[in-house]
C-alpha positions as CSV (number, residue, x, y, z in Angstrom):
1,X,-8.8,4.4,-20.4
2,X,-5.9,3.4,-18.7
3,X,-5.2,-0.3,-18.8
4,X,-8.3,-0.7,-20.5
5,X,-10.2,0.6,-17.2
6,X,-11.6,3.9,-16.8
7,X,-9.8,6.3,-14.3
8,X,-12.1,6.1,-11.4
9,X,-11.6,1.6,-11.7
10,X,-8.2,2.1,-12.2
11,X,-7.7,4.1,-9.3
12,X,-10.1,1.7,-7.1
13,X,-7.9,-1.0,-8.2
14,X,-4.7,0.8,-7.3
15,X,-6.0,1.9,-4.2
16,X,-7.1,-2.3,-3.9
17,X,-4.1,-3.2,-4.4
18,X,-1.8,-1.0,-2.1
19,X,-4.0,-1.6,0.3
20,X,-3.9,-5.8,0.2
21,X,0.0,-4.7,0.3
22,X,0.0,-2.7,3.5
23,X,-2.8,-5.4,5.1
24,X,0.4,-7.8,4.7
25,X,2.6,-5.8,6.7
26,X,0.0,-5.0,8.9
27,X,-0.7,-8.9,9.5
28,X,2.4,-10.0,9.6
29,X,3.7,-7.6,12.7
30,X,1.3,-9.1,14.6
31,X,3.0,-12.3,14.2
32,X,5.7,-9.7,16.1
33,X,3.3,-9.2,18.5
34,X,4.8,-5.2,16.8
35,X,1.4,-3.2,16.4
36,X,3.5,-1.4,13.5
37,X,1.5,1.7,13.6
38,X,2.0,2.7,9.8
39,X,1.3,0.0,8.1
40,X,-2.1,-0.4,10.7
41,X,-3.3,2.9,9.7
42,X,-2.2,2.7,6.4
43,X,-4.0,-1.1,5.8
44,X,-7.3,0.9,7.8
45,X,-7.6,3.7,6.0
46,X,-6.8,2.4,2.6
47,X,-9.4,-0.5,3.0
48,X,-12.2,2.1,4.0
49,X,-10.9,4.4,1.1
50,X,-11.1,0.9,-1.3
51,X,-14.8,0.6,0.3
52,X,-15.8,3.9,-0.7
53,X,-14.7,3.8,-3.9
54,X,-16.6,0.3,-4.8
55,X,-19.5,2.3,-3.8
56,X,-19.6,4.9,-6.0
57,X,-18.2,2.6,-9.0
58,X,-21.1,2.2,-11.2
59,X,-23.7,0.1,-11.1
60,X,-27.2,-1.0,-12.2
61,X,-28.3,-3.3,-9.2
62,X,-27.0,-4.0,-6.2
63,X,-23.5,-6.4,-6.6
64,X,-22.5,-9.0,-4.6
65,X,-19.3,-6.9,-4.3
66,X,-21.6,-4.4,-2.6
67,X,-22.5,-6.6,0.3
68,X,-19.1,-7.7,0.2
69,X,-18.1,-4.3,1.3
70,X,-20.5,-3.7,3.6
71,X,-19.4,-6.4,5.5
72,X,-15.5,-5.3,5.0
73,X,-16.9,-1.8,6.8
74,X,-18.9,-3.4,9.5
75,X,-15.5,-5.4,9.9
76,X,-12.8,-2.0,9.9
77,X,-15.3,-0.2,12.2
78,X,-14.9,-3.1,15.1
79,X,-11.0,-3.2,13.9
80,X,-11.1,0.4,14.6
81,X,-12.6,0.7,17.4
82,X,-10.7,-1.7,19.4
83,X,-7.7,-0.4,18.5
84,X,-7.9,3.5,18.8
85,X,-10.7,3.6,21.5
86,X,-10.1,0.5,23.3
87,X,-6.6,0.2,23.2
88,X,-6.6,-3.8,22.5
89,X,-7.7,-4.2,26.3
90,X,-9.4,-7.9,27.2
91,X,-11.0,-9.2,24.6
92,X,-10.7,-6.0,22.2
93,X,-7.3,-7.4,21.3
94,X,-9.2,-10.5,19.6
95,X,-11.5,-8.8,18.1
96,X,-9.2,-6.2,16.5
97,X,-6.5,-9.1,14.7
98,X,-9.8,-11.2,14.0
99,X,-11.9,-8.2,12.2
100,X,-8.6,-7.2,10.8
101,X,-7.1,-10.2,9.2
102,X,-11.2,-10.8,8.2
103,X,-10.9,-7.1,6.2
104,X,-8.2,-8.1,4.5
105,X,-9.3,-11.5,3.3
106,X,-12.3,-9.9,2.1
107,X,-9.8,-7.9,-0.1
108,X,-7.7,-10.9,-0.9
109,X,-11.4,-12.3,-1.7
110,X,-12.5,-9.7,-4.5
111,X,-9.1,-9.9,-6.0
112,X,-9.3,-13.9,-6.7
113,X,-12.5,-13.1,-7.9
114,X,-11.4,-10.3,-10.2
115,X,-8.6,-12.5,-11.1
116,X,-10.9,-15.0,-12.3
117,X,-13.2,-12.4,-14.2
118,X,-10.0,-10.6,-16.1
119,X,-7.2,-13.1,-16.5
120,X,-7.8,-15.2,-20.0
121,X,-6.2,-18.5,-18.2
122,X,-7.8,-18.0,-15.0
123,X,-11.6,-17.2,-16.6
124,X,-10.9,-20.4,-18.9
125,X,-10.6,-22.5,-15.8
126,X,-13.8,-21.3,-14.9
127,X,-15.9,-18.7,-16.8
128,X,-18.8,-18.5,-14.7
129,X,-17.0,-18.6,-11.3
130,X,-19.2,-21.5,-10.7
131,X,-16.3,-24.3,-11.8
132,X,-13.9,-26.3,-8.7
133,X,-10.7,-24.2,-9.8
134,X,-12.1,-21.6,-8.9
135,X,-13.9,-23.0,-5.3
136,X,-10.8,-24.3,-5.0
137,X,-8.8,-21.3,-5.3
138,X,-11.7,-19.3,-2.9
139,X,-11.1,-22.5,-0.5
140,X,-7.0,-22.2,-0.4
141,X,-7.5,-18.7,0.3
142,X,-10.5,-18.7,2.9
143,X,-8.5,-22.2,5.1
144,X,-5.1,-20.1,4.6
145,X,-6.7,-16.9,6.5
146,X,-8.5,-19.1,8.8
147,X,-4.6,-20.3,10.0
148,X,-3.9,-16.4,9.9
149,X,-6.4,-15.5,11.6
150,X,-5.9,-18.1,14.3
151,X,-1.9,-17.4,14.7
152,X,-2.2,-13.9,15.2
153,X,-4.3,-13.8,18.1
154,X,-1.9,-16.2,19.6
155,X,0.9,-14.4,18.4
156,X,-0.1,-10.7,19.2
157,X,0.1,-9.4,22.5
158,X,1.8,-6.1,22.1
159,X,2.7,-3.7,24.9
């Protein structure tokens, strides 16, 4: 147990994490209109990697976080594909910083809600994730990526 997690969740979480990180920097070059090439691929391939790994976590039924990342996929496939195999042309461009910025507020997504499961103060507020802190704090994060979202397809038209 590391953390009191097993290896393969702490690695999952690690992975998460890094990944919410490099989605950041990934994000907020587009603001650049910079298509920051490093911190794309790295955000991409760590949120599929982060995917995977929720998959093969176990489980006795199908999760809500297992729909959850199914979506994220469907989401970094499109992200993918416009940017490596359509090159951001016409529309691909929106698509890509929509399905993008979408992946990573999925992640953002699962870590409120794992904040709210493991953090004592935060699972007081709202034990069965069914309390307004906790809509609230879903809410704040959902309108926030929504402006995201939004500003980076304005904001990113690389060259």
């Amino acid at each position: 147990m590391i953390l009191g997690m097993s290896p393969m969740v702490f690695i999952h979480v690690v992975i998460s994490l890094v990944a919410i990180v490099a989605g950041v920097g990934a994000v907020a070059a587009m603001f650049k209109a910079d298509r920051a090439p490093k911190w794309t691929a790295a955000f991409l391939g760590l949120t599929i990697l982060t995917n995977l790994s929720g998959f093969i976590l176990p489980a006795d039924k199908f999760l809500p976080s297992h729909a959850t990342g199914i979506i994220c996929m469907a989401a970094l496939m499109v992200a993918i594909y416009a940017l490596y195999l359509k090159g951001l042309s016409g529309r691909w461009r929106a698509l890509y910083v929509g399905t993008a910025v979408a992946s990573l507020y999925l992640n953002v997504f699962v870590l409120v809600v794992q904040a709210f499961l493991k953090v004592p103060s935060l699972k007081a507020l709202a034990p069965t994730q069914q309390e307004p802190p906790f809509a609230i704090a879903q809410g704040i994060v959902f309108l926030a990526f929504v402006v995201i979202a939004v500003l980076a397809v304005r904001r990113f038209h690389p060259r």
